[in-house]
VEXDO-187119 format. One record per residue (C-alpha): x negated, y, z; residue in one letter; residue number from 1. Coordinates in nm, 4 decimals, decimal comma, padded with zeros to 6 digits. Each point is the difference from the previous one (the first is absolute). Example, Ala and Ser with C-alpha at 12.3 -4.5 7.8 and 13.67 -1.06 7.14 Angstrom:
<r><east>-01,2300</east><north>-00,4500</north><up>00,7800</up><type>A</type><seq>1</seq></r>
<r><east>-00,1370</east><north>00,3440</north><up>-00,0660</up><type>S</type><seq>2</seq></r>
END
This chain:
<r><east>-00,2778</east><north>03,6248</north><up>-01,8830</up><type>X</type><seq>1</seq></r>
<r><east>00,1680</east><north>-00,3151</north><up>00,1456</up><type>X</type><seq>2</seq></r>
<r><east>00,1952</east><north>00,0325</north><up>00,2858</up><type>X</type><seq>3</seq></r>
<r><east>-00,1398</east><north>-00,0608</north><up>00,3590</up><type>X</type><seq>4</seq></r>
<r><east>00,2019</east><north>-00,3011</north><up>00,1788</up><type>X</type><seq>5</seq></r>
<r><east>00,1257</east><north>00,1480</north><up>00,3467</up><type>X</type><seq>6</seq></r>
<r><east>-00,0019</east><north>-00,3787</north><up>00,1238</up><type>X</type><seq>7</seq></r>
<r><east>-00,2993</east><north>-00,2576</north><up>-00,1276</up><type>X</type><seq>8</seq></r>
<r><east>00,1596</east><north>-00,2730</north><up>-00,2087</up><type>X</type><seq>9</seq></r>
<r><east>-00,0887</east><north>-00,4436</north><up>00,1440</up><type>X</type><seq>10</seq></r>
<r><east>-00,2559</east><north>00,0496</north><up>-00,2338</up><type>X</type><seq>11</seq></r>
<r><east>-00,1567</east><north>00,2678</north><up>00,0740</up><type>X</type><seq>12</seq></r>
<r><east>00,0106</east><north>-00,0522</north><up>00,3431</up><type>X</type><seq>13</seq></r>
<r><east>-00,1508</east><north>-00,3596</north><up>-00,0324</up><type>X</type><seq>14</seq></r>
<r><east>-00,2154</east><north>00,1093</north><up>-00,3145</up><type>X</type><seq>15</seq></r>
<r><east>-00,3030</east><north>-00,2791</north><up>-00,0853</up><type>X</type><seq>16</seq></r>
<r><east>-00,3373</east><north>00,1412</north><up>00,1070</up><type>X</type><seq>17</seq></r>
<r><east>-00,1770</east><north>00,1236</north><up>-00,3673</up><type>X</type><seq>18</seq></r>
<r><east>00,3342</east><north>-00,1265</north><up>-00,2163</up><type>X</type><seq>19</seq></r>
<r><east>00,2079</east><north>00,1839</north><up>-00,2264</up><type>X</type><seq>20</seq></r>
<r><east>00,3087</east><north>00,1861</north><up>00,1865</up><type>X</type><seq>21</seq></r>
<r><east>00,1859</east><north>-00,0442</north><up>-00,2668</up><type>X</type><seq>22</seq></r>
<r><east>-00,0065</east><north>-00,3809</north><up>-00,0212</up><type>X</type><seq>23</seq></r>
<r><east>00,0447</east><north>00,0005</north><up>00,3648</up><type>X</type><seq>24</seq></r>
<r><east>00,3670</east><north>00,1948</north><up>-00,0939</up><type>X</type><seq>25</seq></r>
<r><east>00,0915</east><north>-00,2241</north><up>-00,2791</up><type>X</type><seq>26</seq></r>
<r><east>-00,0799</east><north>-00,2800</north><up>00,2166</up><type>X</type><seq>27</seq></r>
<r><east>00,2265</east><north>00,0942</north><up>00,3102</up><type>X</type><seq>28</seq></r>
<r><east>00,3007</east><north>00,0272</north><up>-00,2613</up><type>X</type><seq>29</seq></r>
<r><east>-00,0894</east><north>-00,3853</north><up>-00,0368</up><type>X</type><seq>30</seq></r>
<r><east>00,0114</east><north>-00,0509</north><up>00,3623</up><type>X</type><seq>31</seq></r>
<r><east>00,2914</east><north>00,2318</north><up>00,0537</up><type>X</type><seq>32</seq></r>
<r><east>00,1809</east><north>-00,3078</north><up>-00,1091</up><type>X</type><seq>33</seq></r>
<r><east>00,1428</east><north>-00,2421</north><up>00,3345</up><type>X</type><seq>34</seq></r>
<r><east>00,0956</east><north>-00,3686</north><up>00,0050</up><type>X</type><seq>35</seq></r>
<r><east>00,4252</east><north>00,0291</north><up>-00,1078</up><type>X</type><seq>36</seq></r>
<r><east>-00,0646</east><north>00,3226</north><up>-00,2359</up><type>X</type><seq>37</seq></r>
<r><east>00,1189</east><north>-00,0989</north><up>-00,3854</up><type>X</type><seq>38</seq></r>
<r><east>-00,0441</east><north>00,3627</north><up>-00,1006</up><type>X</type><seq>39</seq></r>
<r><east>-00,0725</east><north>00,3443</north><up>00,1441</up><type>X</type><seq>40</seq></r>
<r><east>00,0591</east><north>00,3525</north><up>-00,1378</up><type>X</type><seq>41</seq></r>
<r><east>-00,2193</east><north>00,2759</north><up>-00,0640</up><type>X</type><seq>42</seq></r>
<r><east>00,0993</east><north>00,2054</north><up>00,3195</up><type>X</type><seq>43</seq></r>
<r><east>-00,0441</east><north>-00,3024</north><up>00,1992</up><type>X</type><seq>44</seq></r>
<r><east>-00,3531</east><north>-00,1253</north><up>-00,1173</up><type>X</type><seq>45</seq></r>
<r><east>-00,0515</east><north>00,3923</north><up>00,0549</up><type>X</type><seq>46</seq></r>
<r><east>00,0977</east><north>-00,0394</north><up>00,3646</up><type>X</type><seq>47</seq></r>
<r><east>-00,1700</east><north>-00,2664</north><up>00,0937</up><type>X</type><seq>48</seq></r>
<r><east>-00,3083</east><north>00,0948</north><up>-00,1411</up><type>X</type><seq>49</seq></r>
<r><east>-00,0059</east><north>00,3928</north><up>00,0930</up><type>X</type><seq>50</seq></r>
<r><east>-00,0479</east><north>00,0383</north><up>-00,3605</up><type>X</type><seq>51</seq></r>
<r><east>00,1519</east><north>00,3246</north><up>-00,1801</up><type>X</type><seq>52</seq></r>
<r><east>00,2254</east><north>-00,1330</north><up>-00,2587</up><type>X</type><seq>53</seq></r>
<r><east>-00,2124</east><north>00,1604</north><up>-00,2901</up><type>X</type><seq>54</seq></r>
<r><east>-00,2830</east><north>-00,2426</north><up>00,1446</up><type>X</type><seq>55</seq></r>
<r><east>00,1864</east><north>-00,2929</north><up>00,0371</up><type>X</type><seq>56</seq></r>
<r><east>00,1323</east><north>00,0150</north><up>-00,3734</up><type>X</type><seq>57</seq></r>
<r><east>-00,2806</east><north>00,0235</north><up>-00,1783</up><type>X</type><seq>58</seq></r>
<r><east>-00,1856</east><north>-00,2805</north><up>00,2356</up><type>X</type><seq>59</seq></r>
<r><east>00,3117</east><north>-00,2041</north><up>-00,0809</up><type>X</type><seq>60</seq></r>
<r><east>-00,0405</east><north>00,0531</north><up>-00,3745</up><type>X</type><seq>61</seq></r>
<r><east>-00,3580</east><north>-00,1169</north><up>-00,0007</up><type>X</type><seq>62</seq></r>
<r><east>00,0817</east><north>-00,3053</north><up>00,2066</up><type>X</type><seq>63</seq></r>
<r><east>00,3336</east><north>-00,0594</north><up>-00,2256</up><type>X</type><seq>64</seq></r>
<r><east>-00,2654</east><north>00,0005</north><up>-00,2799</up><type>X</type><seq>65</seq></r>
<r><east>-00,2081</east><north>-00,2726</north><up>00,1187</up><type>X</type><seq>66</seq></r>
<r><east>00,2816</east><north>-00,1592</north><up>00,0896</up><type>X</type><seq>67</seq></r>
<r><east>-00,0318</east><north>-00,0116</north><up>00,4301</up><type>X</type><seq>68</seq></r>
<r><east>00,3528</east><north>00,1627</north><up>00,0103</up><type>X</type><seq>69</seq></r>
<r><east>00,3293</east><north>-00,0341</north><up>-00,2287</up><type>X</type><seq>70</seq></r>
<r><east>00,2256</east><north>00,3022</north><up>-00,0744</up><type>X</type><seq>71</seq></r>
<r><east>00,3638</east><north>-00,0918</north><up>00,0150</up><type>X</type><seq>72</seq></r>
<r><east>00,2674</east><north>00,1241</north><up>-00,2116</up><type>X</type><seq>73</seq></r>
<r><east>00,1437</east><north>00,1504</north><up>00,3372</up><type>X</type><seq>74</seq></r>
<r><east>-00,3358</east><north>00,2059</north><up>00,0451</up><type>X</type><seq>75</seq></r>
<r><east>-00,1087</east><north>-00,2025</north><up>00,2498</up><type>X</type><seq>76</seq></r>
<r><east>-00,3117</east><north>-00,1997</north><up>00,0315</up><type>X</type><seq>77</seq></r>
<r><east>-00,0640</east><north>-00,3782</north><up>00,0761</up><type>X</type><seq>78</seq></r>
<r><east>-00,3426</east><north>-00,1896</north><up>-00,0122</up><type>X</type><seq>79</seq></r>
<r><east>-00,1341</east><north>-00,0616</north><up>-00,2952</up><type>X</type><seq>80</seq></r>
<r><east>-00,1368</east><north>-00,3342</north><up>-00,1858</up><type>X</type><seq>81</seq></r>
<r><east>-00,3278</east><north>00,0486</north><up>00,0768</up><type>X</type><seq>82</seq></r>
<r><east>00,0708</east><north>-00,0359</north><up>00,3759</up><type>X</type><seq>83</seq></r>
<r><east>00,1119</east><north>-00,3861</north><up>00,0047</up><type>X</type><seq>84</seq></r>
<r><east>-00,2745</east><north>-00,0837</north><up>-00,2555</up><type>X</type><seq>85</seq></r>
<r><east>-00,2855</east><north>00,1724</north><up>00,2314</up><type>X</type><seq>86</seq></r>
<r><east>00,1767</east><north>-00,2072</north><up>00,2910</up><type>X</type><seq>87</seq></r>
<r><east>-00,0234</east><north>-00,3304</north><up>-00,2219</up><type>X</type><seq>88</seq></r>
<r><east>-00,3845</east><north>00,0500</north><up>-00,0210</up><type>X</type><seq>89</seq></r>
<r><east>-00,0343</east><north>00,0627</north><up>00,3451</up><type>X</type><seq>90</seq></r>
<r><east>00,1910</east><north>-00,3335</north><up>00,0948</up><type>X</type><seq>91</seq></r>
<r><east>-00,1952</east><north>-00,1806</north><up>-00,1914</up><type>X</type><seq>92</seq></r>
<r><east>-00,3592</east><north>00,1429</north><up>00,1275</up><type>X</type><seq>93</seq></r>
<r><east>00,1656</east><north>00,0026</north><up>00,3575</up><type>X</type><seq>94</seq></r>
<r><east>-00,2048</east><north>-00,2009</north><up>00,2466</up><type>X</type><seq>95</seq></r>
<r><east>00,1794</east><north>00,0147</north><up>00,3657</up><type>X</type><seq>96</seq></r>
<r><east>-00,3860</east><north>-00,0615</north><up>00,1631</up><type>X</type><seq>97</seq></r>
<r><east>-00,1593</east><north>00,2812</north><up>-00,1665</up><type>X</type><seq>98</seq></r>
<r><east>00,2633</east><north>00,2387</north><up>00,1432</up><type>X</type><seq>99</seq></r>
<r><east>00,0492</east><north>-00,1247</north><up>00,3816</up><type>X</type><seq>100</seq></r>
<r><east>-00,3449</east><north>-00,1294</north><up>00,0212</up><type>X</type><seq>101</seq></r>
<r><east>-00,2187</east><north>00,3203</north><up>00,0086</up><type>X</type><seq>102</seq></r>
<r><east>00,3165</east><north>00,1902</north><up>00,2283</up><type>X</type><seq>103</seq></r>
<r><east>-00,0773</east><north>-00,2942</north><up>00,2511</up><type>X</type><seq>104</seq></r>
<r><east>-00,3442</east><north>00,0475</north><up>-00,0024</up><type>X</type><seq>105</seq></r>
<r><east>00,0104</east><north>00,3902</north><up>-00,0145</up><type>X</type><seq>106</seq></r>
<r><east>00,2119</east><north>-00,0680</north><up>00,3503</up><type>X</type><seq>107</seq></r>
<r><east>-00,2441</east><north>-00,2633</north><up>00,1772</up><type>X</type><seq>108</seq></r>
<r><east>-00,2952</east><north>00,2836</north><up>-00,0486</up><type>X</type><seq>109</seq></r>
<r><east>00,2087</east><north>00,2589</north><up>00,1285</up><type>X</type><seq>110</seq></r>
<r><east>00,0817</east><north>-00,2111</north><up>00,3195</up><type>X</type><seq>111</seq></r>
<r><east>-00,1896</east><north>-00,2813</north><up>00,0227</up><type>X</type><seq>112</seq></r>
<r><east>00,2618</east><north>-00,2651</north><up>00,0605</up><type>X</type><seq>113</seq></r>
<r><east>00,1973</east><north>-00,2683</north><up>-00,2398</up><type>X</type><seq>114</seq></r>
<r><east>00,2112</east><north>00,1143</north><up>-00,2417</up><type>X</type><seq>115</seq></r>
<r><east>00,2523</east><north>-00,2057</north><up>-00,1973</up><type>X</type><seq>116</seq></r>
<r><east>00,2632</east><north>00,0454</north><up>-00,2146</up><type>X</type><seq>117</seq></r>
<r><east>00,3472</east><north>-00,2742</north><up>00,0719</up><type>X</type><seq>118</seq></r>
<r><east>00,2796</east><north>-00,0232</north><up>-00,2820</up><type>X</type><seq>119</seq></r>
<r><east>00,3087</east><north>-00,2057</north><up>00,1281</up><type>X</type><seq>120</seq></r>
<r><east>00,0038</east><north>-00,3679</north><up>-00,1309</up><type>X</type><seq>121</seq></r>
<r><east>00,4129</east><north>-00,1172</north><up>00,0828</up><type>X</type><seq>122</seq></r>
<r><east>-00,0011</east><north>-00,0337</north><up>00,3866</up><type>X</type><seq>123</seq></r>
<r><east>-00,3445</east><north>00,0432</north><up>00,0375</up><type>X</type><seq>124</seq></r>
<r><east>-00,2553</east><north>00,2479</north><up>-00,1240</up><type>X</type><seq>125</seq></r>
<r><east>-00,3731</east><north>-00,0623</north><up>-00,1172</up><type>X</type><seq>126</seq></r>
<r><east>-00,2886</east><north>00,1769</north><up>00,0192</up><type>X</type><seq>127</seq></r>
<r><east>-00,0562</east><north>00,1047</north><up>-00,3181</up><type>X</type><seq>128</seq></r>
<r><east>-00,3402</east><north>00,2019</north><up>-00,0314</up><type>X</type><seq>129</seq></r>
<r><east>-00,2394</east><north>-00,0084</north><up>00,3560</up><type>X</type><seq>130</seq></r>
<r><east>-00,3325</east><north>00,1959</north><up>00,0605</up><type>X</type><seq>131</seq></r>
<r><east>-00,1559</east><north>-00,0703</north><up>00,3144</up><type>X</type><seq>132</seq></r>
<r><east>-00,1797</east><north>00,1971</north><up>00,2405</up><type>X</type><seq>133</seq></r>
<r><east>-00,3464</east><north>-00,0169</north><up>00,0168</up><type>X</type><seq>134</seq></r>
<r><east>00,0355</east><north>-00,0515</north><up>00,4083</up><type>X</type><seq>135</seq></r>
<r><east>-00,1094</east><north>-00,3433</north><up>00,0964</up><type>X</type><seq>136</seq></r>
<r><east>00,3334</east><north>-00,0102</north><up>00,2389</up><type>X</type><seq>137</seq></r>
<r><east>00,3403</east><north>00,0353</north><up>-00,2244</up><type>X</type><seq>138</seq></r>
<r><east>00,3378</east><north>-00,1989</north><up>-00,0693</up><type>X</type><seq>139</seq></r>
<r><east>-00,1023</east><north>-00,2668</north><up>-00,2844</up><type>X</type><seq>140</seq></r>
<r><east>00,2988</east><north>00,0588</north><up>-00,2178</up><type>X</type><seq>141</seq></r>
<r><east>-00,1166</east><north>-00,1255</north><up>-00,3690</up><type>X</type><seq>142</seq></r>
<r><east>00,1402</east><north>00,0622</north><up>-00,3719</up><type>X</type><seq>143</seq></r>
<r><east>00,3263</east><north>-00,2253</north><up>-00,0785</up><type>X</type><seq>144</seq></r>
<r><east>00,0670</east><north>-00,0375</north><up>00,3764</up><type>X</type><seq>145</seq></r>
<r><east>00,3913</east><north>-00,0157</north><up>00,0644</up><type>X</type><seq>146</seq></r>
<r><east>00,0923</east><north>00,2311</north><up>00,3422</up><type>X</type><seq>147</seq></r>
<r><east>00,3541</east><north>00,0139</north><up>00,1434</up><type>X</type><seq>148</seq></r>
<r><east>00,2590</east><north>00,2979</north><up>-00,0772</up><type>X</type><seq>149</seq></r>
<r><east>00,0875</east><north>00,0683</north><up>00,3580</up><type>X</type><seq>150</seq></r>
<r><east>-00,3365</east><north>00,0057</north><up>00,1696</up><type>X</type><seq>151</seq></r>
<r><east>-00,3281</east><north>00,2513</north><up>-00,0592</up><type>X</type><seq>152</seq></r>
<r><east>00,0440</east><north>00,3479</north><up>-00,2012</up><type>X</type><seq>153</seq></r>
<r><east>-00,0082</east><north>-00,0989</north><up>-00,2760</up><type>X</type><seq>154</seq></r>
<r><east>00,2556</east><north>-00,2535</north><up>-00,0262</up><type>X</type><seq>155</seq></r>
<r><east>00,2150</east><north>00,3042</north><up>00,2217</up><type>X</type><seq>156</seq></r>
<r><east>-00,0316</east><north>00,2067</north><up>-00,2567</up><type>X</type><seq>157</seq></r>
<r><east>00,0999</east><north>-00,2364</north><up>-00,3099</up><type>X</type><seq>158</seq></r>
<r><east>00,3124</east><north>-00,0309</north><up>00,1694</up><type>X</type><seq>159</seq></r>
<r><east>00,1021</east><north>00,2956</north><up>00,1409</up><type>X</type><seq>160</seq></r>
<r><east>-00,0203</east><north>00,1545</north><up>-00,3790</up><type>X</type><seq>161</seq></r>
<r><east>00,1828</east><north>-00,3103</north><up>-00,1468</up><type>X</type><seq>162</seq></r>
<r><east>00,3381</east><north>00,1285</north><up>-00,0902</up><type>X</type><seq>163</seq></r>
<r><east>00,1920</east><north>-00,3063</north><up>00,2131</up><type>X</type><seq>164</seq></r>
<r><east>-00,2302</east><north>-00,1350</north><up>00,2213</up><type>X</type><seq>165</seq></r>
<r><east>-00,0978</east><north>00,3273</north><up>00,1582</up><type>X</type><seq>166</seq></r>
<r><east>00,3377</east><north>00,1518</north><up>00,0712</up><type>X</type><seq>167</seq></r>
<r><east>00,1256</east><north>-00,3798</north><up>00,1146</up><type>X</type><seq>168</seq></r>
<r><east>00,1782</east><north>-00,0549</north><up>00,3547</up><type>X</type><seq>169</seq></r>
<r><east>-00,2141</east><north>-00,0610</north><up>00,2382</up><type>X</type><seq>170</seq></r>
<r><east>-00,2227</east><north>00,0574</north><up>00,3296</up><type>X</type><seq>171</seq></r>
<r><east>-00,2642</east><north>00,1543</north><up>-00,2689</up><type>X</type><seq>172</seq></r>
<r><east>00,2309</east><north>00,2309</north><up>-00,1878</up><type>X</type><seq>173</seq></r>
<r><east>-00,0871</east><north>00,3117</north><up>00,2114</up><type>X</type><seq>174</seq></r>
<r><east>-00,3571</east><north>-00,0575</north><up>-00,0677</up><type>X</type><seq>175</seq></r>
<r><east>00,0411</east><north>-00,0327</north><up>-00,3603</up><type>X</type><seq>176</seq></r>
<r><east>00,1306</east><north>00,3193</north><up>-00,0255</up><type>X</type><seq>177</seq></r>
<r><east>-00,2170</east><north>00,1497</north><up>00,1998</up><type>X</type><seq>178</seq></r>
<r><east>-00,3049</east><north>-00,1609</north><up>-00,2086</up><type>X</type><seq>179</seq></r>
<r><east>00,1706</east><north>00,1820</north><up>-00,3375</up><type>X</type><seq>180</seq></r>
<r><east>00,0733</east><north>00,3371</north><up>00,1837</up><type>X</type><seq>181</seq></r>
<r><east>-00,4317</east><north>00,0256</north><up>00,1081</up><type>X</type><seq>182</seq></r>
<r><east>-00,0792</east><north>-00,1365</north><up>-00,3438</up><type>X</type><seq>183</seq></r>
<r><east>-00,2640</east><north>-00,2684</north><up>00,1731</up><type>X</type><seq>184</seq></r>
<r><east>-00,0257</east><north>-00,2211</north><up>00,2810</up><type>X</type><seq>185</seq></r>
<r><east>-00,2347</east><north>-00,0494</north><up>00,2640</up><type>X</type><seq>186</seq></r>
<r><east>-00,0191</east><north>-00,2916</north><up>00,2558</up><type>X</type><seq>187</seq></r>
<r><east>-00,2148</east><north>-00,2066</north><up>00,2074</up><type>X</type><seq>188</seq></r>
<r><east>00,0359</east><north>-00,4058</north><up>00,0246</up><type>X</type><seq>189</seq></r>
<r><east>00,3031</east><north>00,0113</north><up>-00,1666</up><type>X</type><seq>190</seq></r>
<r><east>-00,1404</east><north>-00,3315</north><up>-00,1563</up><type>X</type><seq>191</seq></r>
<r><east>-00,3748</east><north>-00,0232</north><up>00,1563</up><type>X</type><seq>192</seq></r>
<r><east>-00,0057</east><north>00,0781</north><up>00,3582</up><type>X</type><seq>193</seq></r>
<r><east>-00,3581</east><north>00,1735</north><up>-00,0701</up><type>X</type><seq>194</seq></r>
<r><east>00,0819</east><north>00,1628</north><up>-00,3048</up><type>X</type><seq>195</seq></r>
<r><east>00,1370</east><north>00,3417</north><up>-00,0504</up><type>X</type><seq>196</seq></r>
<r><east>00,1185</east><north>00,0819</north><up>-00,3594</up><type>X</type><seq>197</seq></r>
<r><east>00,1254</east><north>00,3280</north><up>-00,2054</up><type>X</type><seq>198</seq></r>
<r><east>00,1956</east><north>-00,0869</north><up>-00,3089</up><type>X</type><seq>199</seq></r>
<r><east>00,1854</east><north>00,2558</north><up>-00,2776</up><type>X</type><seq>200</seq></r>
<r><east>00,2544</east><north>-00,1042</north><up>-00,3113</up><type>X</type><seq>201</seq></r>
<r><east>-00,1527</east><north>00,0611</north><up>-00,3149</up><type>X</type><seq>202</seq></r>
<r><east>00,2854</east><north>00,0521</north><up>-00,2489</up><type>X</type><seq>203</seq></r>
<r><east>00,0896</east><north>-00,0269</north><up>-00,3598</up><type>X</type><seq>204</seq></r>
<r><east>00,0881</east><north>00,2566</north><up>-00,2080</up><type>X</type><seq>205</seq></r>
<r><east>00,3828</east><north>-00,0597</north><up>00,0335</up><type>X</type><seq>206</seq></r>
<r><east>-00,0778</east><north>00,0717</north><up>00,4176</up><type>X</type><seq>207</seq></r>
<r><east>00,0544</east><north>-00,4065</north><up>00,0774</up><type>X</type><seq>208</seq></r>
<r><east>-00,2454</east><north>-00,1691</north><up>00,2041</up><type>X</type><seq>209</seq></r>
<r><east>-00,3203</east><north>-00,1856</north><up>-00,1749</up><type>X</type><seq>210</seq></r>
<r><east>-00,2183</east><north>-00,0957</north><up>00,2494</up><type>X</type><seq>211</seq></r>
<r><east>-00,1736</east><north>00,1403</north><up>00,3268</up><type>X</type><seq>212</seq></r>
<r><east>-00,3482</east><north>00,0979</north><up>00,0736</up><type>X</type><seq>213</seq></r>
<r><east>-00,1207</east><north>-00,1085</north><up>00,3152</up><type>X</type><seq>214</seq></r>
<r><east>-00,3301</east><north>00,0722</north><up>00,2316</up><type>X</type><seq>215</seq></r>
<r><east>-00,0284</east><north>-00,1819</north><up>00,2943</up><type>X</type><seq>216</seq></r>
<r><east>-00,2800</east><north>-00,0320</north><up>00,2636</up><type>X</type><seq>217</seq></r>
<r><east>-00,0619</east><north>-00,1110</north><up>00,3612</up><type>X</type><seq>218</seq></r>
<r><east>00,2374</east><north>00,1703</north><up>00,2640</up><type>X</type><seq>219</seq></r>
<r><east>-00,3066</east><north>00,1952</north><up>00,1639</up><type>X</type><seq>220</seq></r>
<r><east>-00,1350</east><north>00,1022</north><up>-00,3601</up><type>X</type><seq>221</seq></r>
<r><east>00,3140</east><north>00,1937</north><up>-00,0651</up><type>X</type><seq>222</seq></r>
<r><east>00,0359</east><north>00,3682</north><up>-00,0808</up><type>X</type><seq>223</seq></r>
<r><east>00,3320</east><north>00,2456</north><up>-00,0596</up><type>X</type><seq>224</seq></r>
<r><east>-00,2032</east><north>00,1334</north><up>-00,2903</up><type>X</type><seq>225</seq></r>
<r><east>00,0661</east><north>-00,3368</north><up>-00,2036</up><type>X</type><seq>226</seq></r>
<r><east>00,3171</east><north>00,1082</north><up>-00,0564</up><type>X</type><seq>227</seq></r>
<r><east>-00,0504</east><north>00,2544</north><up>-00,2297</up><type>X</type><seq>228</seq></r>
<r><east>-00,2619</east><north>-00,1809</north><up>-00,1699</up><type>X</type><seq>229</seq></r>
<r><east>00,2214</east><north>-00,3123</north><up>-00,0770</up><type>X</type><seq>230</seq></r>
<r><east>00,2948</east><north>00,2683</north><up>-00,1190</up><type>X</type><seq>231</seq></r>
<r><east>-00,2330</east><north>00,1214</north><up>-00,2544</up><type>X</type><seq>232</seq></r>
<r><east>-00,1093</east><north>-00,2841</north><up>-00,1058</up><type>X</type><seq>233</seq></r>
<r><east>00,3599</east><north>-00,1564</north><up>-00,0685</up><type>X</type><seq>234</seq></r>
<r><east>00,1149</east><north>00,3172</north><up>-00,1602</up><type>X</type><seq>235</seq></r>
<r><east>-00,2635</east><north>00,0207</north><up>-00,2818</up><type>X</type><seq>236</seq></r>
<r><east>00,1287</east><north>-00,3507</north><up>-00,1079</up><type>X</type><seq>237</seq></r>
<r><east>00,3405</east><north>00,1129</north><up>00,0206</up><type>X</type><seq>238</seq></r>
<r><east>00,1623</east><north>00,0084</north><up>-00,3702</up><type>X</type><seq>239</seq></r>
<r><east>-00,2875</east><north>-00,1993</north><up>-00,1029</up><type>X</type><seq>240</seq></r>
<r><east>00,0852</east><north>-00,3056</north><up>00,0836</up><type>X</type><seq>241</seq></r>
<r><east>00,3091</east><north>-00,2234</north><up>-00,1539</up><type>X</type><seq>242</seq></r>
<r><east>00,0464</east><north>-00,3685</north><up>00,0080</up><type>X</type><seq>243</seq></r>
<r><east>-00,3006</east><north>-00,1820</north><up>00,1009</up><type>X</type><seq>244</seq></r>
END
């Protein structure tokens, strides 16, 4: 009889709801692989998955067959040719919209206020992607407005998380750290006087900034449990999302 794992492997632990376990397994080997890794050995794909070895080799062998992982001459294992062609397909069907669109909408239902989503633009940044509340009283941000770096939470956050901009001398230095160490930033008329706003990096895969989502809504319409809500919403876009 097969052995009984004394700790649950990512898969396992993270299994799909009526899917096969033992995709799930071969599939965490695939995602056991991080942004700087050219190769990885068998004890270390073995680690990172809670896989027992003996699991992890013969996954490796069916994925080296269909060619989703390489075996080096060293014995360890890089990703295979089928990874950058799947990626090549993707790019191509790859609609920005059709990924930020419905997370934007998923976040004005849960909340009822405006949610947009601000990529920086050279000194300014521009509303990118806007759903509106359905309250009659709201800011009147629109699509392909341009918004200033240093004022409201979302223009906080695209430059706190910008490598030069947000470590910078200057009176707003302290905040800027502060904004990276919470993760999200929270303010009211930092750029409306009426408007209160909750804003959260979304970021590529390689961990730089891509854009920020944003929900804001009249000061006496705010709630602390917007915060949460607008973290969730950036962090399902986060790895999704490259160059817009």
């Amino acid at each position: 009889m097969p052995r009984k794992a004394l700790n649950e492997s990512v898969a396992d632990v993270d299994a799909a709801a009526g899917g096969v376990a033992a995709v799930d397994r071969a599939l965490s080997l695939l995602a056991a692989f991080r942004p700087g890794d050219s190769a990885l050995g068998l004890a270390e794909l073995a680690e990172r998955t809670r896989l027992y070895k003996s699991t992890a080799l013969r996954l490796l062998a069916s994925l080296e067959h269909a060619q989703w992982v390489q075996r080096l001459d060293d014995g360890r294992y890089a990703v295979g040719a089928q990874a950058p062609r799947l990626h090549a397909i993707y790019q191509a069907a790859f609609s920005l919209d059709r990924v930020v669109l419905p997370v934007l909408r998923t976040l004005v239902s849960e909340t009822g206020e405006s949610a947009a989503y601000h990529v920086r633009r050279g000194d300014t940044r521009v509303c990118l992607y806007r759903v509106d509340s359905p309250h009659p009283v709201r800011d009147h941000i629109r699509a392909g407005d341009l918004l200033p770096m240093d004022r409201g939470t979302g223009g906080r956050i695209l430059t706190a998380y910008d490598p030069i901009l947000g470590k910078a001398p200057g009176p707003d230095r302290t905040l800027y750290a502060r904004i990276r160490a919470d993760g999200f930033y929270t303010a009211v008329g930092d750029r409306l006087a009426e408007v209160a706003g909750v804003s959260a990096p979304v970021l590529r895969a390689d961990g730089s900034v891509a854009a920020a989502v944003t929900l804001t809504c009249p000061v006496h319409r705010y709630q602390t449990r917007f915060v949460p809500a607008v973290l969730s919403a950036a962090r399902s876009l986060c790895g999704q999302v490259g160059e817009d």
